[in-house]
C-alpha positions as CSV (number, residue, x, y, z in Angstrom):
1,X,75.4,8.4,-83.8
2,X,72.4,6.7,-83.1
3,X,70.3,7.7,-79.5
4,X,70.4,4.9,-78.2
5,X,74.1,5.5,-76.9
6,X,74.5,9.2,-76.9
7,X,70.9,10.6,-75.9
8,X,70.6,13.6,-74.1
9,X,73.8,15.1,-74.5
10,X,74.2,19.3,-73.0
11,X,77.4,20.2,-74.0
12,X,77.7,21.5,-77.5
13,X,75.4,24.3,-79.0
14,X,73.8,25.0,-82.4
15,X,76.8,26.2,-83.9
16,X,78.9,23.0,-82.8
17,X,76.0,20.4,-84.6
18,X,76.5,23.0,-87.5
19,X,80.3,22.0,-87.5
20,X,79.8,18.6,-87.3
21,X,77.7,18.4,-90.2
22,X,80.4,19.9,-92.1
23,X,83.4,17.7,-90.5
24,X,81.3,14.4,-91.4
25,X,80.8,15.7,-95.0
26,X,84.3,16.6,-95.8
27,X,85.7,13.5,-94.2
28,X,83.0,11.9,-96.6
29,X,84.4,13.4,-99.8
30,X,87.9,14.0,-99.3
31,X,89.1,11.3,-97.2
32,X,86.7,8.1,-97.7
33,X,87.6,8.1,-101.1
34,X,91.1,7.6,-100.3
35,X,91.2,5.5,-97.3
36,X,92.3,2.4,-98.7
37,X,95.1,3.8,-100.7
38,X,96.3,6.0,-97.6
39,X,96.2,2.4,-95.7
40,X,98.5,1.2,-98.6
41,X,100.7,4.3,-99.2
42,X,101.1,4.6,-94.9
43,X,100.3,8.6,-95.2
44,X,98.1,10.7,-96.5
45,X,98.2,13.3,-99.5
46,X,99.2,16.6,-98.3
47,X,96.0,17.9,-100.1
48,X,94.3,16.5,-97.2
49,X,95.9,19.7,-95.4
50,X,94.9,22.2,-98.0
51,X,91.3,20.8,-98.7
52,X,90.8,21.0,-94.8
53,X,91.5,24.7,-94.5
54,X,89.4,25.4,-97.5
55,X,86.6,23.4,-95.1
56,X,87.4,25.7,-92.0
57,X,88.5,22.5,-90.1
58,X,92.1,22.5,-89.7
59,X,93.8,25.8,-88.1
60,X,90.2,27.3,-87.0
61,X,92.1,28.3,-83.5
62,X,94.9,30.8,-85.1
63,X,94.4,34.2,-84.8
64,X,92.2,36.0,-87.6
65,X,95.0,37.8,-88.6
66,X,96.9,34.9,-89.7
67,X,94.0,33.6,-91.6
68,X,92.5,31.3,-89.0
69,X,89.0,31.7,-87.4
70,X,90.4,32.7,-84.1
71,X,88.1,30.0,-82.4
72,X,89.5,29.4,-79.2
73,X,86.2,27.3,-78.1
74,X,87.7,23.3,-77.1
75,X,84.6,22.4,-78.2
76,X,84.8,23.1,-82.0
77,X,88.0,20.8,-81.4
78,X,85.5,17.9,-79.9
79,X,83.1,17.7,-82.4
80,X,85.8,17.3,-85.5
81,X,87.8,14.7,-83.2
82,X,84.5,13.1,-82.5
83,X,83.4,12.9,-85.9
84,X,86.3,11.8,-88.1
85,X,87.0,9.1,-85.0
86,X,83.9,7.5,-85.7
87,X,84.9,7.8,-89.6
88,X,85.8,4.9,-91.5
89,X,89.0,6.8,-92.8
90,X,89.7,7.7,-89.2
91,X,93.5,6.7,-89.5
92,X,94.1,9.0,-92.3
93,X,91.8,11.7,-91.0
94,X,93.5,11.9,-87.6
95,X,96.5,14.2,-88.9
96,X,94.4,16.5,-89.1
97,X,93.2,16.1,-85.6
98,X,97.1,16.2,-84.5
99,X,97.5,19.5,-86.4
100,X,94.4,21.0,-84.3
101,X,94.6,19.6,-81.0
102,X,98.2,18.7,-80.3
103,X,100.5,20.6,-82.7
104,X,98.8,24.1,-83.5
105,X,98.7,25.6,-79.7
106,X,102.5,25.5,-79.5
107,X,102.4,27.5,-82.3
108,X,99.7,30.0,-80.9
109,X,100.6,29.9,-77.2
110,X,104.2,30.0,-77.4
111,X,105.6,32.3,-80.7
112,X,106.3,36.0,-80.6
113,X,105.1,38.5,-83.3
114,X,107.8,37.8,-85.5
115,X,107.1,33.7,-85.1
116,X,103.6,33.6,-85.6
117,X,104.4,35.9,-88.7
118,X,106.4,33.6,-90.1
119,X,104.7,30.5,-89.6
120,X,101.1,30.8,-89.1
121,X,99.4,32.1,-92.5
122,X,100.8,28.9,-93.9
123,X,99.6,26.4,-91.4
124,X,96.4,28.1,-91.1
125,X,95.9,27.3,-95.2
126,X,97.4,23.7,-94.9
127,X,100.7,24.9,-96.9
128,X,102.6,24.4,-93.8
129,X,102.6,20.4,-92.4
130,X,103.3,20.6,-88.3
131,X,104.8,17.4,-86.1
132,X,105.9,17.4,-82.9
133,X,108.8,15.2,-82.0
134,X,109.6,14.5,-78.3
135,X,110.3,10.8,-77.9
136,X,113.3,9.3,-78.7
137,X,114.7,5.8,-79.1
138,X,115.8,5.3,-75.7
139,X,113.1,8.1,-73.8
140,X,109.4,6.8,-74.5
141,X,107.6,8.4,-71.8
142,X,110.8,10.1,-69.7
143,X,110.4,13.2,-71.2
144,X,112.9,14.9,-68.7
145,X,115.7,11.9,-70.7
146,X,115.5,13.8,-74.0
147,X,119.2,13.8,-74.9
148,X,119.4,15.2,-78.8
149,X,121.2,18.5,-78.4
150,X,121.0,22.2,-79.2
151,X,124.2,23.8,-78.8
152,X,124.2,27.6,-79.1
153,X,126.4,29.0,-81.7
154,X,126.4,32.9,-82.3
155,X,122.9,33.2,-83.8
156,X,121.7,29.7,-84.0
157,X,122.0,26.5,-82.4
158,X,123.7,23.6,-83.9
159,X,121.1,20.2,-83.4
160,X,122.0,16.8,-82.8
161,X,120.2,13.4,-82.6
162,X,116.8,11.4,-83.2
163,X,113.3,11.5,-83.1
164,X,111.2,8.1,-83.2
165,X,107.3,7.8,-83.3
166,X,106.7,11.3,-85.0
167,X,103.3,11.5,-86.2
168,X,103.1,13.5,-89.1
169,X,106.8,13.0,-89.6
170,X,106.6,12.3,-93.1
171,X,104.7,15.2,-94.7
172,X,106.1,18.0,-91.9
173,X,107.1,20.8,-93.3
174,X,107.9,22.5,-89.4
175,X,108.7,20.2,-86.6
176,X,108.4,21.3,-83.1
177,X,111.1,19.9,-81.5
178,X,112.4,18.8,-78.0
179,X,115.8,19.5,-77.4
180,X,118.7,19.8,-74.9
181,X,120.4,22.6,-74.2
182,X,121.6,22.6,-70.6
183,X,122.5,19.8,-68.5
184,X,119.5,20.2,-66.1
185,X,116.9,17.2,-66.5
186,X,113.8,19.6,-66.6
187,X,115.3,22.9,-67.1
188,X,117.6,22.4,-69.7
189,X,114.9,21.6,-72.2
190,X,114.0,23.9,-75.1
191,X,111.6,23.7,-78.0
192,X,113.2,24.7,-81.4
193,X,110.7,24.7,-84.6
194,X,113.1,23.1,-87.4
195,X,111.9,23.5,-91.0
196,X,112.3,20.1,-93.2
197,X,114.6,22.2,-95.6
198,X,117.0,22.7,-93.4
199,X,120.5,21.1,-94.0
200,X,121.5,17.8,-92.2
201,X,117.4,17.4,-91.0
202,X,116.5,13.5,-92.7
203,X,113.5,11.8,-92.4
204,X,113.9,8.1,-91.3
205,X,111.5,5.3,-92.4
206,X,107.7,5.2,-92.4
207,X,107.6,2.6,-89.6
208,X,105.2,-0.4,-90.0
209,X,102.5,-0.3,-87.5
210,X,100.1,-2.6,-86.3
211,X,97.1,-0.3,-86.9
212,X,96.4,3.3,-87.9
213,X,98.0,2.0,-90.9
214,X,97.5,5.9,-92.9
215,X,99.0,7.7,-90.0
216,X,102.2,8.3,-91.4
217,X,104.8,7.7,-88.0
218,X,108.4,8.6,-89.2
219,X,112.3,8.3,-87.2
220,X,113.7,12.2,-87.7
221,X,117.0,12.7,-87.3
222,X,119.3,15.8,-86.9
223,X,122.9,16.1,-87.6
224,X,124.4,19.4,-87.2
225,X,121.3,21.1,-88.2
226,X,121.7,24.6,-87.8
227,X,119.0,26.2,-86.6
228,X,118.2,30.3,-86.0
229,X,118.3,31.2,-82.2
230,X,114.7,33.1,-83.4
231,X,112.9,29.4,-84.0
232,X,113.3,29.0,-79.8
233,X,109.6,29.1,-78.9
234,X,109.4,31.3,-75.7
235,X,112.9,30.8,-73.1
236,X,115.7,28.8,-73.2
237,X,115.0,25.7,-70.5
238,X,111.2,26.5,-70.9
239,X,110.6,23.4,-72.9
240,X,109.9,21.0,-70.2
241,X,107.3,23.5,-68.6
242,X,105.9,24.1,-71.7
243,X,105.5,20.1,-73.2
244,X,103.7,19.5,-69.5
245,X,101.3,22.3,-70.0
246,X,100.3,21.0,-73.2
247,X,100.0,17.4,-72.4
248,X,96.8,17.8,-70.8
249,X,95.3,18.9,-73.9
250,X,96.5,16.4,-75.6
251,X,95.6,13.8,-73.1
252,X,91.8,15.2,-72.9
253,X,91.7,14.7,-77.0
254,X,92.9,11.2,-77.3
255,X,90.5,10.2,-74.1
256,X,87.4,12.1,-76.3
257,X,88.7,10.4,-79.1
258,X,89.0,7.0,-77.5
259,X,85.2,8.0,-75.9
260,X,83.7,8.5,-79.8
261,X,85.8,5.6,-81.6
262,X,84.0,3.7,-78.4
263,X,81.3,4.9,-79.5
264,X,81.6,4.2,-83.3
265,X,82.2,0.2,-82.1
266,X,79.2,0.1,-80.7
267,X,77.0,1.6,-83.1
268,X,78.2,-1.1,-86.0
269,X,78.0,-3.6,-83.5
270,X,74.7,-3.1,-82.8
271,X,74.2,-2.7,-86.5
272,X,75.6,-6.0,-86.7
273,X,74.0,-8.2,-84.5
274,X,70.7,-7.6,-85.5
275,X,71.4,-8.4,-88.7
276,X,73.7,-11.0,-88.4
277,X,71.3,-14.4,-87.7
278,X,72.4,-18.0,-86.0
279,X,70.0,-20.9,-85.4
280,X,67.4,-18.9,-87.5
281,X,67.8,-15.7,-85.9
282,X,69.4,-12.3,-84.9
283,X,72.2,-13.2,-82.8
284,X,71.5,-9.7,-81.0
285,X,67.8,-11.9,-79.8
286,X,70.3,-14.2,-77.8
287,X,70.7,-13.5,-73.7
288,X,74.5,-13.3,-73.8
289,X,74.4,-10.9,-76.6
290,X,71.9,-8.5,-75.3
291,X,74.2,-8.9,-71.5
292,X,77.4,-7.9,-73.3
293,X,75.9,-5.2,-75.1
294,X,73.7,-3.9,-72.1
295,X,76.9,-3.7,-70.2
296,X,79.3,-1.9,-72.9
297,X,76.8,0.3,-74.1
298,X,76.4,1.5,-70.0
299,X,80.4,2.0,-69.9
300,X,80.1,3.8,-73.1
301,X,77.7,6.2,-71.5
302,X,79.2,6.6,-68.3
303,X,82.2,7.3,-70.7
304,X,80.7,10.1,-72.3
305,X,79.3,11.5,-69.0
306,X,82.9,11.6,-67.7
307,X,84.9,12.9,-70.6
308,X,81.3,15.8,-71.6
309,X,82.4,17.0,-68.2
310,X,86.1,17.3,-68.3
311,X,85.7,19.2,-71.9
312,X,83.2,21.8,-70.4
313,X,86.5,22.1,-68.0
314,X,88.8,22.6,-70.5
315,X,86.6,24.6,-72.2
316,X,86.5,27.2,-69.3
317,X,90.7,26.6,-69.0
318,X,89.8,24.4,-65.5
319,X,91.4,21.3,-66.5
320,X,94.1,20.3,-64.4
321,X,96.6,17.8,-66.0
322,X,95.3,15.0,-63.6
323,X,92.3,15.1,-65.0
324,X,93.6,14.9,-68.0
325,X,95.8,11.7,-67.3
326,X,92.5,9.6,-65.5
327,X,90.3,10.7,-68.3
328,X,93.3,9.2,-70.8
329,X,94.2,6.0,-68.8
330,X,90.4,5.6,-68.4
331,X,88.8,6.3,-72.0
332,X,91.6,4.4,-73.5
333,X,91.5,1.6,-71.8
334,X,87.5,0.8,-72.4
335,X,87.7,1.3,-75.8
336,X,90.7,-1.5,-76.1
337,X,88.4,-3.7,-73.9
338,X,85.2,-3.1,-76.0
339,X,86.6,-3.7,-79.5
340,X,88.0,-6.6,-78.4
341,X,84.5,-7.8,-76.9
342,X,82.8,-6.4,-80.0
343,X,85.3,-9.0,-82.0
344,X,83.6,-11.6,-80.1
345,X,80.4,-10.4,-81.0
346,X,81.3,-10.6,-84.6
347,X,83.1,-14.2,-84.7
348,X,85.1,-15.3,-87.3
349,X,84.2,-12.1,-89.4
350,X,85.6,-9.9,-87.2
351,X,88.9,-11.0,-87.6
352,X,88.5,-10.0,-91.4
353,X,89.8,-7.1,-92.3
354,X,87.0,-6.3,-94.8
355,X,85.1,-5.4,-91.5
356,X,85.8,-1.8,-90.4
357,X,85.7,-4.0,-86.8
358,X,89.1,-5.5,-87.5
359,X,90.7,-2.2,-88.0
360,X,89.1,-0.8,-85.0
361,X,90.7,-3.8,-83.2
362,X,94.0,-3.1,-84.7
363,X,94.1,1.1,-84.3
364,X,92.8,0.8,-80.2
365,X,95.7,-0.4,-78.6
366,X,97.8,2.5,-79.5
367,X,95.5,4.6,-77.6
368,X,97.2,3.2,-73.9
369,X,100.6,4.2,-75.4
370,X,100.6,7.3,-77.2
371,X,100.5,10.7,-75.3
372,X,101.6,9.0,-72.1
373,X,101.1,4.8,-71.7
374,X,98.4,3.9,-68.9
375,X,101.2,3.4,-66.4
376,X,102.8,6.9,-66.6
377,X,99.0,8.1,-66.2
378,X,98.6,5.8,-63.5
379,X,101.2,7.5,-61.1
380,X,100.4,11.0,-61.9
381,X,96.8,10.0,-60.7
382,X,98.0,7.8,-58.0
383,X,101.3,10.6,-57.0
384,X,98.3,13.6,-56.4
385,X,96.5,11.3,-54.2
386,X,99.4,11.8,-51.7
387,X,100.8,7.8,-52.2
C-alpha cells in the first residue's frame, strides 16, 4: 500500500510484515494466475487449499499437534485478509480467508479430543474443505428461524432440509451446520459437522452472483442424512450461543476486509487519475478530483484508525459483539460508497470490466449483506444503547 493512505500504522510487529510478504507472494503465484478462469469456472481449484497450507497461510490457528502453527494471534488473521483483499484475485482468494477467520474456530473452540482428531490434521493441510451453512431460504438474518431438522435416532441424528448462500459449498468436504433439534427458538439449535459423503447430503447449484464471481456460493440440502450423535460440536441446544459468539469474529473480518479492499480502491484510483489526462492534463490536477479524493482518502483513514483499534481488542479477546456489528455496518458501508465514487472518478472506463475498478464495484455491495445486512447491525448497536 502506498503511505499516503496507511502511514503510520502501530498495530502489527516484525513478524506480521514478514507474513504479509509471504501472503502477497503466494496470492501472486497461485492465485493471479488463475483468476480469470476461477471468475469463469465460479470456484476455485481445491489446490488452492493444499498449496495454502504448504504456504503456512490457511489453518495457521490449529493446535501444533494437528499440524497447524497454533497461532492464536488475530493479527496473523489481519494481515492475510488485508492482503489478498487488496489482490486482484481477491474473489477467489477469499475462501481461504473464510476457512481462517470464519470456519476454522468452530472447529478449534468447539470439538472434543476425539473431534479435533478426526478432523483437524486434514484441514490444517487443505485435504479437508470447511463451509458453514446457517441461512436458509426463508431465514436470511433470523438465525433463531433455522427450521432444517436434526432428529435423534439411537446413535445419530437423522437431518432434514436446506442450506442457501453457503460459501465454500461447492468444494466442502465438512460442513458445519445449523440445525433444529428442539422446538425452542434459541435453545433448540445445534451445530452438527456433516461430511459431503454422507448419504442423502446434495449440493444445489453454483448460484449466479453479481460479484465475487470465484467465490463458489452453493444451495445444500439434506434429506434423511444420517449423521453420528459424535459430529454434535459441544451440547445439544448450544448452537445458537455458539453461532453468536462467533459472529463477532466474523463481523470484525469482513469490516477489516471492507477497510483494506477500501483501501485497495483508493490506491488504483490515485494511480489512475494521475495518469489518466482530460483537456491536456491529469484529471487528478482538477479541483473536484483532488476534493473527492481529499475527502475519501480521510474516511479511509479514519477507517483504518477505527477498525486498527477494534483488532488490538480482539486481539486481547475484548471485543464485544457490538463492536463488532458498528465496525461491520460501518466499514462496509464506506467501501460501497467509495467504489462507487471511484467509478465516477474513472468515467466511462470504469464501467469496463477490464478495469479491476468494475469488479471492485460489483464484489462491495455484498459486504452490507453477508455476516449480518447493515440493518440487523443497526439494531444490535441501536438495542445496547438502551432504545
Amino acid at each position: 500500500m502506498t503511505n499516503v493512505i496507511t502511514a503510520g500504522r502501530s498495530l502489527y510487529e516484525e513478524e506480521h510484515e514478514l507474513l504479509r510478504e509471504t501472503a502477497r507472494a503466494f496470492a501472486d503465484k497461485h492465485a493471479a494466475p488463475h483468476a480469470e478462469r476461477w471468475r469463469a469456472e465460479g470456484k476455485v481449484d481445491r489446490a488452492l487449499f493444499e498449496e495454502a497450507a504448504r504456504a503456512g497461510i490457511l489453518g495457521f490457528n490449529i493446535p501444533e499437534e494437528y499440524g497447524g502453527a497454533g497461532v492464536t494471534d488475530y493479527r496473523f488473521n489481519a494481515v492475510i485478509g488485508e492482503e489478498f483483499s487488496r489482490h486482484e484475485a481477491a474473489d477467489g482468494l477469499a475462501a481461504v480467508t473464510l476457512s481462517n477467520d470464519i470456519v476454522v474456530p468452530y472447529f478449534t473452540g468447539l470439538t472434543d479430543d476425539r473431534q479435533k482428531a478426526r478432523w483437524l490434521p486434514g484441514i490444517a493441510a487443505g485435504k479437508l474443505v470447511v463451509a458453514v451453512a446457517m441461512t436458509e431460504p426463508g431465514t436470511g438474518s433470523d438465525l433463531a428461524g433455522i427450521a432444517t431438522t436434526a432428529v435423534r435416532d439411537g446413535d445419530h441424528y437423522v437431518v432434514n432440509g436446506s442450506k442457501v448462500f453457503i460459501s465454500n459449498g461447492q468444494n466442502a468436504d465438512l460442513i458445519v451446520t445449523a440445525v433444529r433439534t428442539g422446538p425452542d427458538r434459541h435453545d433448540g439449535i445445534s451445530l452438527l459437522v456433516i461430511e459431503a459423503d454422507s448419504p442423502g447430503f446434495s449440493r444445489g447449484r453454483n448460484l449466479e452472483k453479481v460479484g465475487l464471481h470465484a467465490q463458489d456460493t452453493s444451495e445444500l440440502f439434506f434429506q434423511d442424512v444420517r449423521v453420528p450423535v459424535g459430529h454434535l460440536l459441544g451440547a445439544e441446544g448450544s448452537g445458537f450461543a455458539s453461532l453468536v459468539r462467533n459472529l463477532a469474529q466474523e463481523r470484525i473480518s469482513i469490516a477489516a476486509n471492507a477497510v483494506a479492499s477500501t483501501e485497495g480502491v483508493l490506491e488504483r484510483t490515485l494511480d489512475y487519475v494521475r495518469e489518466r489526462k482530460a483537456f491536456g492534463r491529469p484529471i487528478g490536477s482538477f479541483q473536484n478530483t483532488r476534493f473527492q479524493l481529499a475527502e475519501m482518502v480521510t474516511t479511509a483513514r479514519v477507517g483504518r484508525a477505527y477498525l486498527d483499534d477494534l483488532l488490538a481488542r480482539h486481539t486481547r479477546g475484548e471485543l464485544s459483539p457490538v463492536d463488532a456489528a458498528s465496525a461491520k455496518f460501518w466499514a462496509a458501508e464506506q467501501y460501497v460508497d467509495i467504489v462507487g465514487r471511484c467509478v465516477q472518478l474513472h468515467g466511462a472506463y470504469g464501467y469496463m470490466l477490464e478495469y479491476r475498478i468494475a469488479h471492485d464495484y460489483l464484489d462491495s455491495k455484498i459486504t452490507t449483506v453477508y455476516g449480518g445486512t447493515t440493518e440487523i447491525m443497526k439494531e444490535i448497536v441501536g438495542r445496547d444503547l438502551g432504545l
